[in-house]
C-alpha positions in Angstrom: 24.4 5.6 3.6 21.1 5.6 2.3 17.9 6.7 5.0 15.1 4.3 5.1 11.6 5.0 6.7 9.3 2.9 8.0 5.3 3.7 8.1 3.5 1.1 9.7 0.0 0.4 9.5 -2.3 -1.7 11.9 -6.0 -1.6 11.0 -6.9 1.9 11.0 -3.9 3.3 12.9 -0.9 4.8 11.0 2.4 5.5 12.4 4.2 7.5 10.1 8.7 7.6 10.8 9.5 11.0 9.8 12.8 10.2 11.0 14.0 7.2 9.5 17.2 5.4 10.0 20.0 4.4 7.4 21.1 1.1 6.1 23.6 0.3 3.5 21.2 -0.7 0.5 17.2 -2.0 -0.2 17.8 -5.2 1.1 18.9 -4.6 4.7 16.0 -2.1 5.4 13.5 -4.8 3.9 14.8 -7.1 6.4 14.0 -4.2 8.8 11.0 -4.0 8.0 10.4 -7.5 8.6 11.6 -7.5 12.3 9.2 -4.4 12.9 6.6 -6.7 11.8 7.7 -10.1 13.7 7.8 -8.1 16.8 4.7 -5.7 16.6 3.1 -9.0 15.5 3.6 -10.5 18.8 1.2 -8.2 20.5 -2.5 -9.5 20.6 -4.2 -6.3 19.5 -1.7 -5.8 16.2 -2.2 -9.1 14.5 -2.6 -7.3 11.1 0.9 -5.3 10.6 2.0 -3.5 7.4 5.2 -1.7 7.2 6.0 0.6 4.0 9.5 0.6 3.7 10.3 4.4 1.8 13.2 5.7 0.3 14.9 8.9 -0.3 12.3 10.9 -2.3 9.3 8.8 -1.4 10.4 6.0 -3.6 8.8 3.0 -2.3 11.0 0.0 -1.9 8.6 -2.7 -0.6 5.8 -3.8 1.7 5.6 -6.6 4.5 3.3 -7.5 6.5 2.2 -10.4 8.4 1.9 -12.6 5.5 5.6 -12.1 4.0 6.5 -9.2 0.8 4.4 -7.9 -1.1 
């Protein structure tokens, strides 16, 4: 199974996963990334929430944030 990361980002703060987590394809760990974002979201002082979903070798698989996929 593939490993995932997930770098979030909230104003100037950056929260880099160097550990990751698997999921079985692109799909399940963009809808990852969008639960990291509905809950972070929730908190008053992290509004503004992007989340880099990463693949194996860097490859970047997609971005959410607070307003949906980019």
């Amino acid at each position: 199974m593939p490993r995932y990361y997930f770098h979030i980002y909230s104003g100037e703060e950056e929260y880099l996963d160097r550990k990751g987590e698997p999921h079985d394809d692109d799909a399940r760990a963009i809808a990852m990334a969008h639960r990291i974002v509905s809950e972070i979201a929730e908190e008053p002082e992290h509004r503004e929430i992007e989340v880099r979903v990463v693949g194996r070798k860097g490859r970047a698989v997609a971005t959410v944030n607070t307003n949906g996929l980019k």
